[in-house]
C-alpha positions in Angstrom: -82.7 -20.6 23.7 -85.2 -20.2 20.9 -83.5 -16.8 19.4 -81.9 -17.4 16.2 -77.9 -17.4 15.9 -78.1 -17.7 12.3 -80.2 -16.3 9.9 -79.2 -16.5 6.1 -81.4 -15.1 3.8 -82.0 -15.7 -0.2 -77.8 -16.3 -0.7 -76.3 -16.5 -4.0 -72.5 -17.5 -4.8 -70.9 -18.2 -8.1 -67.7 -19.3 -9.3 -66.3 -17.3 -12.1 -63.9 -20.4 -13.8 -61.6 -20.2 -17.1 -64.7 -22.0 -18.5 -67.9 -20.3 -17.5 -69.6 -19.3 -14.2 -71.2 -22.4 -12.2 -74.3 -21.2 -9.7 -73.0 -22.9 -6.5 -76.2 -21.7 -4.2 -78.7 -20.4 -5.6 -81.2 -18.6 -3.4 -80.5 -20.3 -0.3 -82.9 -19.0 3.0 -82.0 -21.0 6.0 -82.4 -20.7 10.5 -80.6 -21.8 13.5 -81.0 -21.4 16.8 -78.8 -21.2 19.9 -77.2 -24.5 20.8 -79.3 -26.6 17.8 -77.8 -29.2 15.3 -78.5 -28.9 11.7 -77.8 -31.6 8.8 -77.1 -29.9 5.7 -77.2 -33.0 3.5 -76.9 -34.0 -0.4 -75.0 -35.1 -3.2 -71.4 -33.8 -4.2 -71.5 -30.4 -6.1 -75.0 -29.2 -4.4 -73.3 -26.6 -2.5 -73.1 -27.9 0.8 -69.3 -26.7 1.6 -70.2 -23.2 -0.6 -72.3 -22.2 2.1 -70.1 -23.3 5.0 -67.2 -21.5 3.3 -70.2 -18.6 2.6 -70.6 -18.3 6.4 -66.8 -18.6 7.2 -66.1 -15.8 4.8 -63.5 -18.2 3.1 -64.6 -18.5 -0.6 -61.4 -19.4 -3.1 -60.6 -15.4 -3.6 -60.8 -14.4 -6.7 -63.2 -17.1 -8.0 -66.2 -17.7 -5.4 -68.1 -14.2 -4.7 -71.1 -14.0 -2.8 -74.0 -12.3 -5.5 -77.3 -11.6 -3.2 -78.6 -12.2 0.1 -77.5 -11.8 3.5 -75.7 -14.1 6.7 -77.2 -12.9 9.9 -74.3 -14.7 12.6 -75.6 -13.3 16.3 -76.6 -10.4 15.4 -74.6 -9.3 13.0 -74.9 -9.2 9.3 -71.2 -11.2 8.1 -71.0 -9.6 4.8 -71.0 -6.1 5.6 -67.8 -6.6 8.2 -64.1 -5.9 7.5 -61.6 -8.4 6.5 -60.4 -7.7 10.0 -64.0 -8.3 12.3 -64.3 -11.2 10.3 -61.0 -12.5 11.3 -61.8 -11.8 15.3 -65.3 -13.9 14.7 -63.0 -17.0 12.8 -63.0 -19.4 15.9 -64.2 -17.5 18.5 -67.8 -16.9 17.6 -67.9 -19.8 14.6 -65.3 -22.6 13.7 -64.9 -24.7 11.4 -64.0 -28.8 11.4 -62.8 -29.2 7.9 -62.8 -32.7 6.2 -59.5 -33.4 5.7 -57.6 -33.2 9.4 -54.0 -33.2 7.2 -54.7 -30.2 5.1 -56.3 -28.2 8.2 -52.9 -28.9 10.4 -49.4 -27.4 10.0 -46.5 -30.1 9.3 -43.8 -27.7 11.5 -45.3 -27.0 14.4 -46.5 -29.4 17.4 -50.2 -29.5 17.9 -50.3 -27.9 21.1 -48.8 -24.7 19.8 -51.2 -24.3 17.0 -53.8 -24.5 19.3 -52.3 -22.2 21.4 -51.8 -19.9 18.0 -55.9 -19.8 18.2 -56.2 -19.1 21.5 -53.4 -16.0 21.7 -55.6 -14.8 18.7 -59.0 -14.6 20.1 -57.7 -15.0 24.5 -55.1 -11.4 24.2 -55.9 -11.0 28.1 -55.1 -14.4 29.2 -51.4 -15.0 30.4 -49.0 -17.2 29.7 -50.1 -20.0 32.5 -54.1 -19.8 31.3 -53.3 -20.2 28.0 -51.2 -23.3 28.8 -54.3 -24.9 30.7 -56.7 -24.3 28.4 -54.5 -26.2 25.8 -53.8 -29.2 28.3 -57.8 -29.2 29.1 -59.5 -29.1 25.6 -56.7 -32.0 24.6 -57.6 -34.1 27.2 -61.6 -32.9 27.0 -61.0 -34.6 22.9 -59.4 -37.8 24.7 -55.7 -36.6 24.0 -53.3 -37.0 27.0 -52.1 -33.2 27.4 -48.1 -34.4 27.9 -48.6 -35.2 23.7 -48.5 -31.4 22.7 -45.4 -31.8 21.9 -45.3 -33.7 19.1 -46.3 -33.2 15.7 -49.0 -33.6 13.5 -47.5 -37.0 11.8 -47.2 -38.5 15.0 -50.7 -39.2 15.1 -52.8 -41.2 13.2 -55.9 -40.1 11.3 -58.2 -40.4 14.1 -56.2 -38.8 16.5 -55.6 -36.0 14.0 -58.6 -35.2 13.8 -59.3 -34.8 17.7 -56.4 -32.5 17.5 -57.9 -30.3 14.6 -61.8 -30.6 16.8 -59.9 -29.4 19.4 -58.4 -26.3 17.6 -62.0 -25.3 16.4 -63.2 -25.5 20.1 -61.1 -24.3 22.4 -62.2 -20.8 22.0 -66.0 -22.2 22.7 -67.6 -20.7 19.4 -71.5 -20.2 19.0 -71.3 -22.1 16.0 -69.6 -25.4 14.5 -69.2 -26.0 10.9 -68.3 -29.6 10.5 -68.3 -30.6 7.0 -68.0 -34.1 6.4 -66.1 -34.7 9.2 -65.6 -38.5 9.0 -65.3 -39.1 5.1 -61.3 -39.3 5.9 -61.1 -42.0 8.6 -61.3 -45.3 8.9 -65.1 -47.1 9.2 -64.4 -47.7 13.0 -63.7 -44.7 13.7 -66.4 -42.9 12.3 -68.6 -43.8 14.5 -66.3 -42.7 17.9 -65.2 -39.5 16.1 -69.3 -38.3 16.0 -70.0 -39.4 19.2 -66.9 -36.9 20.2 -68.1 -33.8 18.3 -72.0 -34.3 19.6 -70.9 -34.7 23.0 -68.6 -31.9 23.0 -71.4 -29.7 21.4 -73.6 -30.6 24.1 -71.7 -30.0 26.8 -70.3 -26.3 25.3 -73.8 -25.5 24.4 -72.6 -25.0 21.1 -74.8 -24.8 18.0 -73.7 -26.8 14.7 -74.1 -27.5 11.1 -73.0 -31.0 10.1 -72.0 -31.5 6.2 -72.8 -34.5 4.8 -74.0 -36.9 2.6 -74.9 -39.8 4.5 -78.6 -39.5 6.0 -77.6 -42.3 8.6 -75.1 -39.8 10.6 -78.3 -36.8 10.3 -80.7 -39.1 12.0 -78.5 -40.0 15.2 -77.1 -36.8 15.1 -79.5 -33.6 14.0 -82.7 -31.6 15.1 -83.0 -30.1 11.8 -82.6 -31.1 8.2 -81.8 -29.2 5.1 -81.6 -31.3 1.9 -79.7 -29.7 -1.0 -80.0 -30.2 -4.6 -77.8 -28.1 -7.7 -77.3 -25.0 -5.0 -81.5 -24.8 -3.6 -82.6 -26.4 -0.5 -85.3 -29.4 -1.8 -86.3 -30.3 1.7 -86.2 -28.5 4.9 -87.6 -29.2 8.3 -86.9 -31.2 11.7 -85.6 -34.6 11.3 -88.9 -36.4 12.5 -90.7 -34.2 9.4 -88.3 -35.2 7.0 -88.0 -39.2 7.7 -91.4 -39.4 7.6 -91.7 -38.1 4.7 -88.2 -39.7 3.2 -90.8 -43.3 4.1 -94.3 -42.3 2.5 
């Protein structure tokens, strides 16, 4: 389990704007290993989300390009693929849990068939009767009966929402979870569950992940690792007992 799964190395993204060109990252060199957890915490604008969208590939076109360095995601180095390879690794080898549950769902179609849209895109062998499981199991596996995949996305509320959208970025079982800031759109109460959800369901894939956020609390019950982030540089970078200790001196 010690191998790395991801490697990036001295990455460099701008944002060309009407205005001028903001540095987003700026040199950034960071590890993971094979089923860890990683905080990637700081302030708004440090350029937490630029890298997860960096290592996702999904930079606003046209306006975030990646300048220098390299992302090393098992074994293969991201920004040298086609538009295509990068497509087949999208949810199958790394997913993403975006902040906002309503702007990751579609209004018009029931939540079991858009996650059944991921797994025909990534599961082209399975037939029609394995596919259907594997959407009634990874609802019910996020605490969603499997008879509500039916419905659509405004029949749930936030929380549930976002079960349904953790649910989408795991059913293929990908290496890697990006969840950034996964909680800032629910309710206080259900912060709290909603964690508890994605660690256990991390744990029991084997699945490594990178949690986004800005609240130190949620890094300390939740992460082996720590990268702090200031204006697009890692400030602070180490396991969680390192930098606590430090955080108290």
């Amino acid at each position: 389990m010690g191998s790395k799964l991801l490697e990036i190395k001295n990455l460099s993204v701008n944002y060309d704007t009407e205005i001028e060109e903001v540095y987003a990252v700026d040199g950034l060199s960071l590890s993971l290993n094979y089923g860890e957890t990683m905080g990637l915490v700081g302030e708004t604008g440090a350029g937490k989300t630029t890298t997860a969208l960096s290592i996702m590939r999904l930079l606003p076109e046209g306006i975030g390009k990646i300048t220098e360095g390299s992302i090393v995601l098992d074994g293969r180095n991201i920004l040298e693929l086609s538009e295509d390879e990068m497509r087949s690794l999208r949810g199958n080898t790394v997913s993403m849990i975006f902040q906002d549950p309503m702007s990751s769902l579609n209004p018009v179609m029931t939540v079991g068939d858009q996650i059944m849209e991921v797994l025909k895109t990534h599961k082209k062998k399975a037939d029609k009767e394995e596919l259907e499981k594997a959407v009634d199991d990874i609802m019910e596996l996020v605490g969603i009966p499997a008879e509500r995949k039916n419905e659509y996305p405004h029949e749930f509320s936030g929380g549930m929402k976002q079960r349904i959208v953790i649910a989408i970025a795991l059913v293929c079982e990908p290496k890697l979870i990006l969840a950034d800031e996964p909680t800032t759109a629910l309710d206080v109460t259900i912060q709290a569950q909603m964690l508890g959800l994605i660690n256990e369901l991390q744990k029991r894939l084997n699945t490594a992940m990178i949690l986004v956020t800005h609240d130190l609390g949620i890094v300390a019950q939740t992460c082996e690792k720590v990268a702090v982030m200031y204006a697009g540089e890692i400030i602070e970078y180490g396991s969680v007992q390192d930098i606590f200790s430090m955080e108290q001196l």
